[in-house]
C-alpha positions as CSV (number, residue, x, y, z in Angstrom):
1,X,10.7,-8.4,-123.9
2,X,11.4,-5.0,-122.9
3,X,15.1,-3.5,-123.3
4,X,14.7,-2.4,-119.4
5,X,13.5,-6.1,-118.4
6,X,16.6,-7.7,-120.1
7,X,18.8,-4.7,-118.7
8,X,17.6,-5.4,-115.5
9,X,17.7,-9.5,-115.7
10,X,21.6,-9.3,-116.7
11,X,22.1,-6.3,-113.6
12,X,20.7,-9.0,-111.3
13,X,22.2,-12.4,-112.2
14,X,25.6,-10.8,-112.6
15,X,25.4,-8.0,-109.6
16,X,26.2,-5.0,-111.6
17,X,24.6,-1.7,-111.1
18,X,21.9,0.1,-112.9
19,X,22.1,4.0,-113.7
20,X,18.8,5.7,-115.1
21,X,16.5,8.6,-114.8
22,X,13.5,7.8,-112.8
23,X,11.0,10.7,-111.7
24,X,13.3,13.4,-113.7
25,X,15.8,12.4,-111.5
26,X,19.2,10.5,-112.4
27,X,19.8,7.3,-110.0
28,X,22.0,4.5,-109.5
29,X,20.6,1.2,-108.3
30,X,21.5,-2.3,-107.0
31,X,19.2,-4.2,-108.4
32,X,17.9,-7.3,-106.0
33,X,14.9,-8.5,-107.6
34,X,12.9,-8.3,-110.6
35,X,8.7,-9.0,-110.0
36,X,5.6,-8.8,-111.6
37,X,2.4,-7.0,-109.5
38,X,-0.9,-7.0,-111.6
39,X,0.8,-6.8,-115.2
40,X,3.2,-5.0,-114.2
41,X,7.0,-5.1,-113.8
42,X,8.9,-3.5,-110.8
43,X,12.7,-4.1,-109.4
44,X,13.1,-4.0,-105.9
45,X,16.5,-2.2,-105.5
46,X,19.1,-0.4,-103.3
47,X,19.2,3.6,-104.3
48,X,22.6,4.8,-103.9
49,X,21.2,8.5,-103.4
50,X,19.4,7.9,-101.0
51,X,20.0,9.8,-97.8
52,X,19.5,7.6,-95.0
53,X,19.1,8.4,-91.0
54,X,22.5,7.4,-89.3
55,X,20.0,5.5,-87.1
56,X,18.3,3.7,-90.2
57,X,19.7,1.0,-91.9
58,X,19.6,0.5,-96.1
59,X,16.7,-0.9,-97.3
60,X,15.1,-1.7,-101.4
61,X,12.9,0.9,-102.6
62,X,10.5,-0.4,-105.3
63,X,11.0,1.0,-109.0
64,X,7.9,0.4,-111.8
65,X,10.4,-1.0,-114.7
66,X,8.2,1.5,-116.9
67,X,9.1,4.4,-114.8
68,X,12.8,4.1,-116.0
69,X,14.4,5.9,-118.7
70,X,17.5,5.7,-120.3
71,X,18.8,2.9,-118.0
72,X,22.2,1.6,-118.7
73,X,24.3,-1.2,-117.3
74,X,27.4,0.0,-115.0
75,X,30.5,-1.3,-114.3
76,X,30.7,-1.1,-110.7
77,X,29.5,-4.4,-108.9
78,X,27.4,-4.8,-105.7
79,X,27.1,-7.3,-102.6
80,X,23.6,-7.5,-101.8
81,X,22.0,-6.6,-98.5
82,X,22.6,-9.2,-95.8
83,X,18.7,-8.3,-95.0
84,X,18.1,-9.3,-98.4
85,X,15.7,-12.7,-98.2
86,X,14.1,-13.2,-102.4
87,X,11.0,-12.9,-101.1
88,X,8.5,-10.6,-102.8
89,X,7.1,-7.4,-101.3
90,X,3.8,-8.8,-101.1
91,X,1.1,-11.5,-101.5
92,X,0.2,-11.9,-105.1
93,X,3.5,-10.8,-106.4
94,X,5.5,-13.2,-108.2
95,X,9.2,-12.9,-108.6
96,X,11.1,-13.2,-111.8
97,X,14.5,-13.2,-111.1
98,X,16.8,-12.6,-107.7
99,X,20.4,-12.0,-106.7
C-alpha cells in the first residue's frame, strides 16, 4: 500500500487536512473520499485555493493519488460539505473509504 493511500485513509476517517504539491503547485485539501477508476486511485477533495465565484458554491475536485507529491498530514480539521452524499463520481468507480 502506497504511503499516499495510507496518508489519505487516516486524512479521511479522522477529518484532518492534506497539504501536497500537485501539478507544481502546493495545495491544501479536505479529503472526502478515497476511489479506485480503472486501476487507479483518486481522492475526491475540497481545494482550499481554489477561487470560487461568489455566486458558486464549494464543490470536490478530483486528485489522481499518483499525481501527489510530498503529501503530509495537517493538523487543522475539516467538516465535510453538507452537499457531500459518499457516492462516487461515476458508474464503475468503486469507493474505498468516505468521511
Amino acid at each position: 500500500m502506497s504511503d499516499n493511500r495510507l496518508l489519505m485513509l487516516e486524512a479521511i476517517a479522522r477529518k484532518r487536512t492534506i497539504a501536497a504539491s500537485y501539478n507544481g503547485q502546493r495545495i491544501v485539501l479536505a479529503p472526502h473520499l478515497l476511489y479506485e477508476r480503472h486501476g487507479d486511485q483518486y481522492v475526491a477533495a475540497l481545494n482550499f485555493g481554489k477561487v470560487w465565484r461568489s455566486d458558486e458554491a464549494p464543490r470536490l475536485g478530483q486528485f489522481k493519488l499518483a499525481g501527489l507529491a510530498s503529501a503530509e498530514l495537517l493538523d487543522e480539521s475539516f467538516e465535510p460539505l453538507t452537499s457531500f452524499d459518499g457516492a462516487v463520481p461515476r458508474e464503475g468507480d468503486v469507493a474505498i473509504l468516505a468521511v
